[in-house]
N, C-alpha and C positions, 0 to 999 in steps of 0.2 A: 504494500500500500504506500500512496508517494501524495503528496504535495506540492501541485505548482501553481507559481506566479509568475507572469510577464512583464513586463516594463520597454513599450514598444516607444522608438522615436524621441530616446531621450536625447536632448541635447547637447551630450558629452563624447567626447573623442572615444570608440571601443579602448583601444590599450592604456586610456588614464583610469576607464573602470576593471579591467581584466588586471591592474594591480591591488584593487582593494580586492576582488571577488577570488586573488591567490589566498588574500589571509583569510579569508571565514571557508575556504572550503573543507568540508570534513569536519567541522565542529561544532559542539550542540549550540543551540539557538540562543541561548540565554548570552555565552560567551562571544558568539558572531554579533548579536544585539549592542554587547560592550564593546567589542575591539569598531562597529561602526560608529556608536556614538563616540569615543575618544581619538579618533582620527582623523588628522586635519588634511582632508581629499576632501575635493568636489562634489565624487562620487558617492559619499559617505550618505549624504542626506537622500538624495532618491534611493540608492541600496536599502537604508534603513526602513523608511517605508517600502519594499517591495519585500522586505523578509518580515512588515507584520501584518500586511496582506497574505503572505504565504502563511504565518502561522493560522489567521482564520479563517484559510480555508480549509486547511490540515483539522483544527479545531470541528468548525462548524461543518463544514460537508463530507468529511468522513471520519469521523468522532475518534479522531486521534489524541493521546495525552503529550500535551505540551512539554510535560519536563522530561518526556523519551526524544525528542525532535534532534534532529540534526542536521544540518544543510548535505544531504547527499551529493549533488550535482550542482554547481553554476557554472553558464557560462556567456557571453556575448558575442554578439554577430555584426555587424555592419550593417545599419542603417541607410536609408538614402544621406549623399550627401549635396546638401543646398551650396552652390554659385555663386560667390557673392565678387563684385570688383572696387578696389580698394583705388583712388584715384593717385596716380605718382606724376615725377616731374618730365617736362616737355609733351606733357599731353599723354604720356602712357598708362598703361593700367595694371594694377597689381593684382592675380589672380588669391581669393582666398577661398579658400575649403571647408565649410563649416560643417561636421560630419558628428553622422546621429549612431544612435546604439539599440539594438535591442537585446535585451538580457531577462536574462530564464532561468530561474531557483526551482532548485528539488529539495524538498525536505521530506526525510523516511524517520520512520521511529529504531528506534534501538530495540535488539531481540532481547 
């Protein structure tokens, strides 16, 4: 029995989140909860909420106990990424990349 949540279209670089999503993989919920809120990433604050979306649905839709949980699986994928042009000198233009993430939390219970 598993637990997932999505978090499509955020608008954060994948590999500045795929470094917070190394530290909570594989450990229980409680402590992945801490090591997000005391890290100072970007990425911390949408991770946080998308690990306590994952807990209630674990919770509510398949009557999972919270204190067996543990992040089984994260990981992110690339998002579209939005065009944007940055104006430079002599008239040229500076291309910039503003690229999205979609990321996917498993949380299983402990046997």
């Amino acid at each position: 029995m598993e637990a997932r949540a999505y978090l499509k279209y955020a608008r954060i670089a994948p590999r500045k989140v795929q470094i917070v999503l190394d530290m909570i993989r594989n450990k229980p919920v409680n402590i992945a909860a801490a090591i997000l809120k005391h890290t100072p990433k970007a990425a911390c604050e949408p991770l946080e909420k998308l690990l306590k979306s994952a807990v209630a649905n674990a919770e509510n839709n398949h009557n999972m106990d919270k204190n067996n949980l543990y992040v089984a699986e994260c990981f992110v994928c690339p998002g579209p990424i939005m065009k944007r042009i940055r104006p430079r000198a002599k008239g040229s233009a500076y291309h910039v990349l503003k690229r999205t993430s979609h990321v996917t939390l498993v949380l299983k219970e402990k046997e």
